[in-house]
C-alpha positions as CSV (number, residue, x, y, z in Angstrom):
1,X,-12.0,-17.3,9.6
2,X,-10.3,-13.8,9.8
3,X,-12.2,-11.2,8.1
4,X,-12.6,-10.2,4.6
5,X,-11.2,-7.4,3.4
6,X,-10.6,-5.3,0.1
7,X,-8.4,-2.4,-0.9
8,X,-8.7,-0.5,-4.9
9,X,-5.5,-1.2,-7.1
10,X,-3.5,2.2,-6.4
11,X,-5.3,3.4,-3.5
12,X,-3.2,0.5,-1.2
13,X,-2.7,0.7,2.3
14,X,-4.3,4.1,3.0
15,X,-8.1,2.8,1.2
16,X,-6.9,-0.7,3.7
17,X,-7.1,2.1,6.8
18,X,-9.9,4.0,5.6
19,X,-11.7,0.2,5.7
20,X,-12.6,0.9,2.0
21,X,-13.7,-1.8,-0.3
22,X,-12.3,-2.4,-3.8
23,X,-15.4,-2.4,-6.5
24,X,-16.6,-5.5,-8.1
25,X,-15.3,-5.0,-11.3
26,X,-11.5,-4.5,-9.4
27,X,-11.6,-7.7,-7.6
28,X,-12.7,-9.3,-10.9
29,X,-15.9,-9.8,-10.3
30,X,-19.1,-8.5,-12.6
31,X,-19.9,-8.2,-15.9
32,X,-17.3,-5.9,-16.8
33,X,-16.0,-5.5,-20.1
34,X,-13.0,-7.7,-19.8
35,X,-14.9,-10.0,-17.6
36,X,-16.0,-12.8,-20.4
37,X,-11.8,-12.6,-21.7
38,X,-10.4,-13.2,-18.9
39,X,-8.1,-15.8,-18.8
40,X,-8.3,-18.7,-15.9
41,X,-6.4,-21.6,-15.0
42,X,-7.5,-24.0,-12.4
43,X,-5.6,-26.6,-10.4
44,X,-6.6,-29.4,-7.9
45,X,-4.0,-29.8,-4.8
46,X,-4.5,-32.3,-1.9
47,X,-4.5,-30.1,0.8
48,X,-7.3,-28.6,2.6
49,X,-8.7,-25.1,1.4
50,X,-6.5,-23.0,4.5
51,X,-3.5,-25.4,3.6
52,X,-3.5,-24.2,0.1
53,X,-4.5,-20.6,0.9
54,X,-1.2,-20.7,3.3
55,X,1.2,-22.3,0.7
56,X,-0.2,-20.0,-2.0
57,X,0.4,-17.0,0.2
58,X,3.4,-17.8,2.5
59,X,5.8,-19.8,-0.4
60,X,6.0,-18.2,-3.2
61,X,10.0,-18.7,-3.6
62,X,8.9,-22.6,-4.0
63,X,6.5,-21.8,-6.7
64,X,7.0,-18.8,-8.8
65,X,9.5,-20.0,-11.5
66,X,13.0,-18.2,-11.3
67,X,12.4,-17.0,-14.9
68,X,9.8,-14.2,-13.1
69,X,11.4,-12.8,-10.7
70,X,12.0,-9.0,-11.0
71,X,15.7,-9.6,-8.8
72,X,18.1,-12.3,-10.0
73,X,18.0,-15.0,-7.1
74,X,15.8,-13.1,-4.7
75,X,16.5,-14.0,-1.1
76,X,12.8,-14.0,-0.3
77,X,9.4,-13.4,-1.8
78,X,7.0,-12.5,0.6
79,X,3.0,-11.5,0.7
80,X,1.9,-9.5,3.3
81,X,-1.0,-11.2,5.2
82,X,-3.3,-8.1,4.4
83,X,-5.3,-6.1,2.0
84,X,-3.2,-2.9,0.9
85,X,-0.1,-5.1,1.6
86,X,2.4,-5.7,-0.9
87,X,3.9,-8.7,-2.6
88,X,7.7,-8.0,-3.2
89,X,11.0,-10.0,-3.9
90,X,14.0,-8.9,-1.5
91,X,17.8,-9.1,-2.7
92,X,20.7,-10.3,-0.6
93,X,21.7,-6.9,-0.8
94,X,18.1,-5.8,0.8
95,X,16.5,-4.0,-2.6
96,X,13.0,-4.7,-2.8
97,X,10.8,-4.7,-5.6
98,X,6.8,-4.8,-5.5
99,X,5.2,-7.4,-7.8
100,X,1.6,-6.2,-6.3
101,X,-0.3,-5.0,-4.2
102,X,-2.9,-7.2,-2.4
103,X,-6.6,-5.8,-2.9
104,X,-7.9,-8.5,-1.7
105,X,-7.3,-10.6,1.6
106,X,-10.0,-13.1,2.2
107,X,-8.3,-16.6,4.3
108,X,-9.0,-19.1,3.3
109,X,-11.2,-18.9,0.0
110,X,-10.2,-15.5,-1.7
111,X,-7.2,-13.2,-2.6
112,X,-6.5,-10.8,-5.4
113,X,-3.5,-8.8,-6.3
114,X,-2.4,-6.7,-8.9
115,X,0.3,-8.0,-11.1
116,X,2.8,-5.2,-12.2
117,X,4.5,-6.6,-15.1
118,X,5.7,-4.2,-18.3
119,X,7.6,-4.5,-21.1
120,X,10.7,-6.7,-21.3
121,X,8.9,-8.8,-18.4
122,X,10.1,-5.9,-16.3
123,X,8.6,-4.0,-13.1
124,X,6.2,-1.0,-13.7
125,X,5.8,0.7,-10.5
126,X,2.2,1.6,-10.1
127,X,-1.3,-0.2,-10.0
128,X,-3.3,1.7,-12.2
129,X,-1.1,0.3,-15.3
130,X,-1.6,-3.4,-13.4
131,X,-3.9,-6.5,-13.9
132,X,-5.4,-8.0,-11.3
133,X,-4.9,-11.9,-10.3
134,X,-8.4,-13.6,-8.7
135,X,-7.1,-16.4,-6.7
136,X,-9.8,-18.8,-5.5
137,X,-9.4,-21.8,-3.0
138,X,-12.7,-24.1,-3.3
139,X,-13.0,-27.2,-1.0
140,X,-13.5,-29.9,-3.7
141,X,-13.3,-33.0,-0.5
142,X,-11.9,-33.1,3.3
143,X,-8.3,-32.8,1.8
144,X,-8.8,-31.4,-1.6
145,X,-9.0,-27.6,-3.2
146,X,-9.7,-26.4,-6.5
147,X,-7.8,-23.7,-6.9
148,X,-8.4,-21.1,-10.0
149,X,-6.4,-18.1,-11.1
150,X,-8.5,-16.0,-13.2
151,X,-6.5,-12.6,-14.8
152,X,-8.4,-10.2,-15.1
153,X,-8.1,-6.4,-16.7
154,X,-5.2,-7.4,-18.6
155,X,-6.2,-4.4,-20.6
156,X,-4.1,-2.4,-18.9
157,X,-1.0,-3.7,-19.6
158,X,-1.9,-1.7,-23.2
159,X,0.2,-3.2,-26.6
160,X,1.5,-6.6,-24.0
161,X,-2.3,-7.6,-23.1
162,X,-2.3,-9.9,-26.0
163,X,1.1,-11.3,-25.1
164,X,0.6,-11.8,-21.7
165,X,-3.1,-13.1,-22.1
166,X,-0.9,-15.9,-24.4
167,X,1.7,-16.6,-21.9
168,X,-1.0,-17.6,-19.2
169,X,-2.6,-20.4,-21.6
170,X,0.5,-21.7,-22.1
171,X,2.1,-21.1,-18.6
172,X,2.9,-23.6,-16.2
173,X,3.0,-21.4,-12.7
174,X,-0.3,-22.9,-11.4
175,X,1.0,-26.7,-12.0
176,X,4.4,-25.2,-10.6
177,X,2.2,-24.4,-7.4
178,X,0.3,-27.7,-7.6
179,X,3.8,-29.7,-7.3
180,X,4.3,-27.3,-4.0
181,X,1.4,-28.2,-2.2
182,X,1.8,-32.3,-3.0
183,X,5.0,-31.7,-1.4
184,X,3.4,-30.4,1.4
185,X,1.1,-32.4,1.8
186,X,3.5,-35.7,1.8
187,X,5.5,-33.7,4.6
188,X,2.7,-33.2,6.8
């Protein structure tokens, strides 16, 4: 198992070379003051805990529904295997935009990363004005993973926290992900 490692929302790759640590209450964790509110969806796939932790982090384009995507028909979506890297959509014409950064990089049972999302389900460009999405990959058999997304500081989206805090009980990206892995796991 590669190592576990942490970055602070904003501080991104340079707290990553430091070998910094994000605080509990950053990665989600704690008994902060958002901690008892935060919303969490959970999933059960039928792939091992790494096989989900890989489709989770290496195929996003199959999961993430086309409707949230910062660049109309991105030509990739990629995570960067590493705390302080980023998670960005590419255009055809090579414009990136970062939907995160990841503060937390923990193969196969952990990864956290900010979610920049503003008004207008548009792009703000910073972390400090981000949530931060918990993603947690628990062995539940030999072939099986609970996997729960937990959202957590949604308070600093300000006035949208309530609105975004709705569209996550009612949103379907986990079960969009779910579908993705039973694919995978038929093709394997």
């Amino acid at each position: 198992m590669k190592g576990r490692a942490v970055v602070e929302p904003g501080e991104g790759a340079r707290a990553a070379e430091r070998g910094e640590k994000a605080c509990a209450a950053d990665r989600g964790e704690g008994d902060g003051p958002t901690a008892a509110a935060d919303p969490r969806k959970s999933v059960t796939v039928p792939v091992a805990a790494a096989e989900a932790f890989r489709i989770y982090t290496e195929c996003p384009a199959e999961w993430l529904p086309a409707e949230h995507t910062f660049i109309p028909n991105p030509q990739s979506i990629t995570m960067e295997p590493r705390a302080g890297g980023r998670f960005y959509e590419r255009g055809e014409d090579g414009a990136e935009i970062t939907r995160g950064t990841i503060v937390e990089w923990a193969p196969p049972h952990r990864l956290a990363v900010t979610w920049r999302i503003g008004p207008g389900w548009r792009p703000v460009f910073d972390d400090q004005h981000a949530s931060v999405i918990v993603v947690e990959f628990i062995p539940a058999g030999p072939d099986t993973t609970e996997v729960t997304a937990t959202y957590t500081h949604l308070d600093r989206h300000g006035e949208l926290a309530g609105m975004l805090g709705a569209a996550i009980e009612t949103g379907d990206t986990l079960d969009r992900y779910a579908d993705v892995a039973a694919r995978h796991a038929t093709t394997a």
